[in-house]
C-alpha positions as CSV (number, residue, x, y, z in Angstrom):
1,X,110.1,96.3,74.5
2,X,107.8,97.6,77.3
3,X,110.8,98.6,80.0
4,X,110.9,101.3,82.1
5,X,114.0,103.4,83.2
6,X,115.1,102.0,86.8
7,X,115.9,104.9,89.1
8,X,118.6,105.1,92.1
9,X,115.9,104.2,94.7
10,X,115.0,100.9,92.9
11,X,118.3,99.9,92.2
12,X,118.5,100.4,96.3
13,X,115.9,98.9,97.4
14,X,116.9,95.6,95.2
15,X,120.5,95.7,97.3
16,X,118.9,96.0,100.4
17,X,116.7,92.8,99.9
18,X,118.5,91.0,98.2
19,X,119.0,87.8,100.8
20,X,114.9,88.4,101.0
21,X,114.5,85.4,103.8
22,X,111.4,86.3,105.5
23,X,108.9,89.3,104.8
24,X,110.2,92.0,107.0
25,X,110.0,96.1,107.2
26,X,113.2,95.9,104.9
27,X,111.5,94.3,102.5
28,X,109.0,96.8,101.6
29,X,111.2,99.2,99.6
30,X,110.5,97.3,97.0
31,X,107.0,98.5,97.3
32,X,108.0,102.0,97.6
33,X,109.7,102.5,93.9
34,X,107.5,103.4,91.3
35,X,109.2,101.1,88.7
36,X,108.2,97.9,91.0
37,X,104.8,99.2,91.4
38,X,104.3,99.4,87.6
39,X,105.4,96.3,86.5
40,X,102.7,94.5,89.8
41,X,99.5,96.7,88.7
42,X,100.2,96.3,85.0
43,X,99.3,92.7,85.3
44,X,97.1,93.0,88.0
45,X,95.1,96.0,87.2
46,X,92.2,96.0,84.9
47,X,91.9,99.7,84.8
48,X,95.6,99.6,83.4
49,X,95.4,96.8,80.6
50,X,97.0,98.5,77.9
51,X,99.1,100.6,79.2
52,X,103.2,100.8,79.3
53,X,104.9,100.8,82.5
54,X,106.0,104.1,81.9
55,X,102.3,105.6,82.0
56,X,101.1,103.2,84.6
57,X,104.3,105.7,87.0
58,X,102.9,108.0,85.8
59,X,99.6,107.8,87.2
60,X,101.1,106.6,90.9
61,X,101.3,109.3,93.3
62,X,104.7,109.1,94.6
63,X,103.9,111.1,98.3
64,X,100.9,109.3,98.5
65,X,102.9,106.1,98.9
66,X,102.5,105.2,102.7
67,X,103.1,101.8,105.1
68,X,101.7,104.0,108.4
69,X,97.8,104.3,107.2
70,X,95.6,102.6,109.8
71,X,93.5,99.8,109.2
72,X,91.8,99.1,112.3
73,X,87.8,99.9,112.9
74,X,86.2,102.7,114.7
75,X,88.0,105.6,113.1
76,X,87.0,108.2,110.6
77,X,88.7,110.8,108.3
78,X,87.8,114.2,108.2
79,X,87.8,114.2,104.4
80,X,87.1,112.6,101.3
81,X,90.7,111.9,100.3
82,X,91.1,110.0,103.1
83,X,94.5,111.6,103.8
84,X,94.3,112.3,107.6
85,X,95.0,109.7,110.1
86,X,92.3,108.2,111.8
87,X,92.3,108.1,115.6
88,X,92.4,104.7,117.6
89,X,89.8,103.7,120.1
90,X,90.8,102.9,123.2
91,X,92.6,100.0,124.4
92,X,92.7,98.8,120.0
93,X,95.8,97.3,118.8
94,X,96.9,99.5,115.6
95,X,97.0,97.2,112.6
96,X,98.4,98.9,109.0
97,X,98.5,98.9,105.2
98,X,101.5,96.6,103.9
99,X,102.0,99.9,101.3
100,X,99.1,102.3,100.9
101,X,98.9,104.5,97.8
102,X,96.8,106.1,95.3
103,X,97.1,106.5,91.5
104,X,95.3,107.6,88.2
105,X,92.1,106.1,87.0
106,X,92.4,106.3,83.3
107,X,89.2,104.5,82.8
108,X,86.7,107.5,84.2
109,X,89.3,110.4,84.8
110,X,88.0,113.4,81.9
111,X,89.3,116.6,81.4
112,X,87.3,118.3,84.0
113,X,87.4,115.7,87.0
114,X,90.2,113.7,88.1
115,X,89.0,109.6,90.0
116,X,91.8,107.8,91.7
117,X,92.2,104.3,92.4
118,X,92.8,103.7,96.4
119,X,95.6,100.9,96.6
120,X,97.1,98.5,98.9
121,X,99.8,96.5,98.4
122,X,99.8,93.2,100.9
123,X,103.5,91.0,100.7
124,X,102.8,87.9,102.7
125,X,105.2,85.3,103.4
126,X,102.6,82.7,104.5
127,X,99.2,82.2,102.1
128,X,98.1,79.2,104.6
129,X,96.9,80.5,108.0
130,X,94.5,80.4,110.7
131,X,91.9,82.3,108.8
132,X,91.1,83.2,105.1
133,X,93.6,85.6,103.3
134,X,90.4,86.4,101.2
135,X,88.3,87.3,104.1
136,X,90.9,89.2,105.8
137,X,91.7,91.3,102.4
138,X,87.3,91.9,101.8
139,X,87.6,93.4,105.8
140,X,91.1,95.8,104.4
141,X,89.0,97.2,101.4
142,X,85.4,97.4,103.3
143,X,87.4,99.7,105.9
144,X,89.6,101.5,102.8
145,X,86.5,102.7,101.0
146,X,84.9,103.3,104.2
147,X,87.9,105.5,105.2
148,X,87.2,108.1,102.0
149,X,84.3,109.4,103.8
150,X,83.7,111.8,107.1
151,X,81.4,110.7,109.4
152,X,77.9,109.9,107.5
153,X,75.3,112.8,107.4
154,X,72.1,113.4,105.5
155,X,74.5,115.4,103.3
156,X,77.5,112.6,102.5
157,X,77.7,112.1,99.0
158,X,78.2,108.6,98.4
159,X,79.4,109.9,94.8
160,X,82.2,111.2,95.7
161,X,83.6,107.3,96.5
162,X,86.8,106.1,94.1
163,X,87.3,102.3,93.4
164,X,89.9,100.6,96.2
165,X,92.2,97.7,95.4
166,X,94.2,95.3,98.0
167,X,96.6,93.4,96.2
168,X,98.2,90.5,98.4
169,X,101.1,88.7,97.0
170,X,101.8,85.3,98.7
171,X,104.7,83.7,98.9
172,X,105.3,80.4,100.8
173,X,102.8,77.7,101.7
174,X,101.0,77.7,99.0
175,X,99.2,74.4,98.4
176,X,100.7,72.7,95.3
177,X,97.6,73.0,93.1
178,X,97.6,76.6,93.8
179,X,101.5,77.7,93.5
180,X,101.9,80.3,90.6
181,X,98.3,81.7,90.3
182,X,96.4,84.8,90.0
183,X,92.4,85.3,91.7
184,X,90.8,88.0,91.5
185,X,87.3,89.3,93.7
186,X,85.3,91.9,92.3
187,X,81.6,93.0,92.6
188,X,79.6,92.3,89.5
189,X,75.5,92.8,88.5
190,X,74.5,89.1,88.5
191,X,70.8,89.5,88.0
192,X,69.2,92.5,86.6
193,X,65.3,92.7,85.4
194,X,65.7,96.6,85.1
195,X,65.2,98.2,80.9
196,X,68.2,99.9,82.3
197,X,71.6,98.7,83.0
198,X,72.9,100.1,85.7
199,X,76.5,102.0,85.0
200,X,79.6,99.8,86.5
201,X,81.0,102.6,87.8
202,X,78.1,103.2,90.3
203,X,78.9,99.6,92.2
204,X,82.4,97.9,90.8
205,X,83.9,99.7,93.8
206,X,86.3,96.9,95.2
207,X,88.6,94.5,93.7
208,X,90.6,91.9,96.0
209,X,93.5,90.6,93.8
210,X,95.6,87.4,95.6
211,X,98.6,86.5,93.8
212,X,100.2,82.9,95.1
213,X,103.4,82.3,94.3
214,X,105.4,78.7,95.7
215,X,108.4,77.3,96.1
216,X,111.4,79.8,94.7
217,X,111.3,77.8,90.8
218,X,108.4,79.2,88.3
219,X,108.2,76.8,85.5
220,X,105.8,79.3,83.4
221,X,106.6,79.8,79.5
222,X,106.1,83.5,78.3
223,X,102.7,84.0,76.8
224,X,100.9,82.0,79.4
225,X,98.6,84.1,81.5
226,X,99.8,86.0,84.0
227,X,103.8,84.9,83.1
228,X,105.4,88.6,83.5
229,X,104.1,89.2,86.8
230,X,104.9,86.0,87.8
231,X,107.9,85.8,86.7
232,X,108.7,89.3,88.1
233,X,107.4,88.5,91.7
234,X,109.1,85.1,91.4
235,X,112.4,86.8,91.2
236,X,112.2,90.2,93.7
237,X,110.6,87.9,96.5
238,X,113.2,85.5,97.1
239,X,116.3,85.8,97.5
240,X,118.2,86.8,94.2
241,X,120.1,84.2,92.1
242,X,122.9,84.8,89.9
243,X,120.4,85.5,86.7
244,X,118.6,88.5,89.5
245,X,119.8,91.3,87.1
246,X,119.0,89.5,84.1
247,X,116.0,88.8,84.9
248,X,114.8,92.8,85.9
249,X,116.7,94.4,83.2
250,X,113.4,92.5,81.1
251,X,111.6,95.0,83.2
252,X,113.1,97.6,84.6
253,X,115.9,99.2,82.7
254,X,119.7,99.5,84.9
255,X,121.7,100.2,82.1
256,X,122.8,103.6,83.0
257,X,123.6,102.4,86.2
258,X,124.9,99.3,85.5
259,X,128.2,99.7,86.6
260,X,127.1,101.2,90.2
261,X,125.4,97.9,90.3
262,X,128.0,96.2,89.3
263,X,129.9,97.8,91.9
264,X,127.3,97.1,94.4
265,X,127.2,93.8,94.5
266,X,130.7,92.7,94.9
267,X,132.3,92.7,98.6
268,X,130.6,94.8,100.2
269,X,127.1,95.2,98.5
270,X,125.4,98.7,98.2
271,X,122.9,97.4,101.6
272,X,126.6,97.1,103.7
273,X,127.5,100.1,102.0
274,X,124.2,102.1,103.3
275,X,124.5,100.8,107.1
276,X,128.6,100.5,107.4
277,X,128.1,104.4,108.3
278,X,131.4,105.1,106.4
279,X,134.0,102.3,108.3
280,X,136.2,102.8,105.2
281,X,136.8,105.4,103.7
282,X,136.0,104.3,100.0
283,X,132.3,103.2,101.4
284,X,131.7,106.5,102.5
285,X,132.4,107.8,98.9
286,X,130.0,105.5,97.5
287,X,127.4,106.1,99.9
288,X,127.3,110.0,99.3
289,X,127.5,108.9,95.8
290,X,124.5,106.7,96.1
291,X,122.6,109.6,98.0
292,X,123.5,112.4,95.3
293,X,121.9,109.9,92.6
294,X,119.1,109.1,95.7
295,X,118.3,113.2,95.6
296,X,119.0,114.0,91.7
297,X,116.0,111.2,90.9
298,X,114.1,112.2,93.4
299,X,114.3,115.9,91.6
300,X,113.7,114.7,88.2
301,X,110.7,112.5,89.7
302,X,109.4,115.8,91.0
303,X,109.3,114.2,94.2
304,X,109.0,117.0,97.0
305,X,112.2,118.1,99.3
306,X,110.3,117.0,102.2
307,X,109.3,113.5,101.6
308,X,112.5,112.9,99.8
309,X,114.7,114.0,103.4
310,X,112.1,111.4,105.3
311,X,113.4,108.8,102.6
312,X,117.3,109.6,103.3
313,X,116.8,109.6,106.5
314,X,115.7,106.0,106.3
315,X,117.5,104.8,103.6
316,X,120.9,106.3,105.2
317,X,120.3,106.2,108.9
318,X,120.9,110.2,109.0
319,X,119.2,112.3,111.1
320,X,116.9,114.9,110.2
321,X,119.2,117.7,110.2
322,X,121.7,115.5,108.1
323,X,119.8,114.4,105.8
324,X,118.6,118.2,104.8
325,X,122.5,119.1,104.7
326,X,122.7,116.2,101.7
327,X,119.5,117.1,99.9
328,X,120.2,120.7,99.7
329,X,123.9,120.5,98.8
330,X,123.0,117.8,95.8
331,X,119.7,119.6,95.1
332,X,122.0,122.3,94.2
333,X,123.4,120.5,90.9
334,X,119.7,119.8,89.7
């Protein structure tokens, strides 16, 4: 069975959405764990057909995982990674990547150069708007694969650009012949009088991916096209039912943490137990608890001290200065 090993943050970021009534900030978490990430590019991925969830984790670069990377037009990085902010022009209304990340191409990486897929994860809860969801997710790759390169020059090497994805997963009003459905976009050679074909790596440089989901009850049977994902994204994206740990554990693996989970979602729930700030006594044993496994994973996931204090600090409510007090004293039992 193709599971993967479900760290503390997961198993957070499942409490803390767990009534998942409308599509807020809260609800990205999900789209910050590794795990989650996985088990959405596995199936939606062509680069990572094939692959276990446990490579495809792998290849994500956990501080590259971002929801403050501008989208808006008129701004430029200052290199090819595409790392630096861009600035704003005046009077423009900032708009951002959902969850912005970057992660392994297996498919032309060798053993002297490492390529990188660029990719955006888009959690909607409406697909039926006043414009498009496919036009508006074209303009967020156009500007992400414009946003690898400086400002052009006789001397910009258009080489150097890596394949983007945007990956938008819709959840309600969905028209009914549409509910539970996968599209994909890509660029593809459809005429070609050349003795040469041209390599696909040279032009298949973005891939728009909308996945539809409906009305809370997926019908699917396994071994139909596309049924884990949808299945998956069926169950995180709602709000959880009483099979909501069943239905994971398929995917994700809890089972040395079961009985924190367990514990988690009885009275209080591990979300109350994060933002009570300690009211009882008992809480505040469980929430140090839960940051010492938070900080211990982290470790293990070679995730750096840094962006691990800017995730306590968030997950916990702590300040700065606190949160670099917890890390370092758990940091010292790795």
């Amino acid at each position: 069975m193709d599971k993967i090993k479900g760290s503390m943050e997961a198993l957070n970021s499942f409490q803390l959405t767990e009534d998942m009534r409308g599509l807020d900030a809260q609800s990205k978490l999900l789209f910050h764990s590794r795990e989650v990430l996985a088990v959405i590019l596995q199936g939606a991925v062509r680069e990572y057909k094939g692959y276990s969830k446990k490579e495809i984790m792998d290849f994500i670069e956990a501080d590259s995982i971002s929801e403050d990377t501008e989208v808006s037009p008129g701004r430029t990085n200052t290199t090819i990674t595409g790392d630096n902010e861009e600035y704003m022009l005046l009077n423009e209304k900032a708009t951002l990547f959902d969850v912005d990340f970057k992660a392994l191409n297996p498919a032309l990486t060798k053993a002297s150069i490492t390529v990188k897929l660029h990719i955006d994860i888009e959690p909607q809860k409406n697909y039926s708007l006043p414009y498009p969801v496919e036009k508006r997710g074209i303009y967020y790759l156009a500007r992400k694969l414009s946003s690898q390169l400086s400002f052009m020059t006789e001397q910009t090497d258009y080489g150097q650009l890596e394949k983007c994805y945007s990956i938008w997963i819709c959840r309600d009003n969905i028209p009914k012949n549409e509910q539970y459905s996968m599209s994909v976009y890509e660029i593809v050679n459809t005429h070609n009088t050349s003795m040469e074909e041209i390599p696909k790596e040279n032009y298949d440089l973005l891939t728009l991916v909308v996945i539809k989901l409906g009305n809370r009850v997926y019908n699917g049977k396994k071994g139909e096209a596309d049924y884990d994902l949808l299945h998956f994204l069926n169950t995180v994206m709602y709000p959880h039912k009483a099979d909501f740990i069943k239905i994971i554990s398929e995917y994700i693996d809890f089972s040395e943490t079961e009985e924190l989970w367990k514990e988690a979602s009885g009275v209080t729930g591990l979300g109350q137990c994060v933002y009570n700030d300690g009211v009882e006594e008992g809480i505040e044993k469980g929430r140090e608890e839960g940051m010492r496994f938070f900080v211990l994973d982290d470790i293990d996931e070679h995730v750096t001290r840094e962006r691990s204090i800017i995730k306590l600090q968030k997950y916990f409510k702590l300040t700065e200065e606190e949160a670099e007090q917890y890390y370092d004293m758990f940091a010292s039992e790795a």
